[in-house]
C-alpha positions, -999 to 999 in steps of 0.1 A, spaced: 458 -38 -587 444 -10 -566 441 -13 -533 400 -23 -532 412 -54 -556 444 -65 -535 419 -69 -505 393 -85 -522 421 -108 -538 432 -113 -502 396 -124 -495 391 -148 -519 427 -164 -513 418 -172 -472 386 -186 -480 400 -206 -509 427 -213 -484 399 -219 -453 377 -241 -481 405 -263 -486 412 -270 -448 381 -280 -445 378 -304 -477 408 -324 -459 391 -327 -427 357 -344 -447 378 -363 -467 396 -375 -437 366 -382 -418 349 -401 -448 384 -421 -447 377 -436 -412 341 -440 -425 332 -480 -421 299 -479 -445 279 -497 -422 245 -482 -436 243 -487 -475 215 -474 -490 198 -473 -527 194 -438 -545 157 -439 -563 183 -445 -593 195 -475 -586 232 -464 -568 245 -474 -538 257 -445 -513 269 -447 -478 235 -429 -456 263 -423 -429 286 -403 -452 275 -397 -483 298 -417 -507 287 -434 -537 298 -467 -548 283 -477 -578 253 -498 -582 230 -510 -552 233 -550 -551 210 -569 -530 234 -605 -533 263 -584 -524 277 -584 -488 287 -551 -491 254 -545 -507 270 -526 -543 282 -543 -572 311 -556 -572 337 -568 -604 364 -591 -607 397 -590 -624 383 -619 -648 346 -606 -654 353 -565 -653 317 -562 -667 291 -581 -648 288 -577 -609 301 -608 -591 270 -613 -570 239 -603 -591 255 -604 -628 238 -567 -635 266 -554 -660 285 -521 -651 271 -500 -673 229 -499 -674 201 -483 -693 
């Protein structure tokens, strides 16, 4: 490489090296997250408003207020009995 590509090469590694620093600290902070505020996509998912996660489908019966499966019925939420996968 000449020396114009070794310092853009150099570029591109610290902010590859800066992006990932900063992914750890948002998935950190997304960790310690408690989901207090679910809210419904105009699809029909459920996302945290607080910090952007996505849990599945919305669920108004749920507690946690997304679907939720059990080990016995994998395919129909426990609290509505929506199936996993929709049209």
């Amino acid at each position: 490489m000449n020396p114009e590509q070794i310092a853009y090469s150099r570029k591109i590694n610290n902010l590859r090296a800066y992006v990932n620093q900063i992914t750890d600290i948002l998935n950190e902070l997304i960790k310690k997250c408690k989901h207090l505020i679910i809210c419904m996509h105009d699809f029909g998912g459920a996302y945290c408003d607080i910090c952007g996660e996505s849990f599945g489908w919305y669920c108004k019966k749920s507690p946690t207020k997304y679907c939720e499966y059990g080990e016995e019925d994998y395919i129909n939420c426990k609290h509505c009995g929506e199936p996993r996968s929709r049209k």
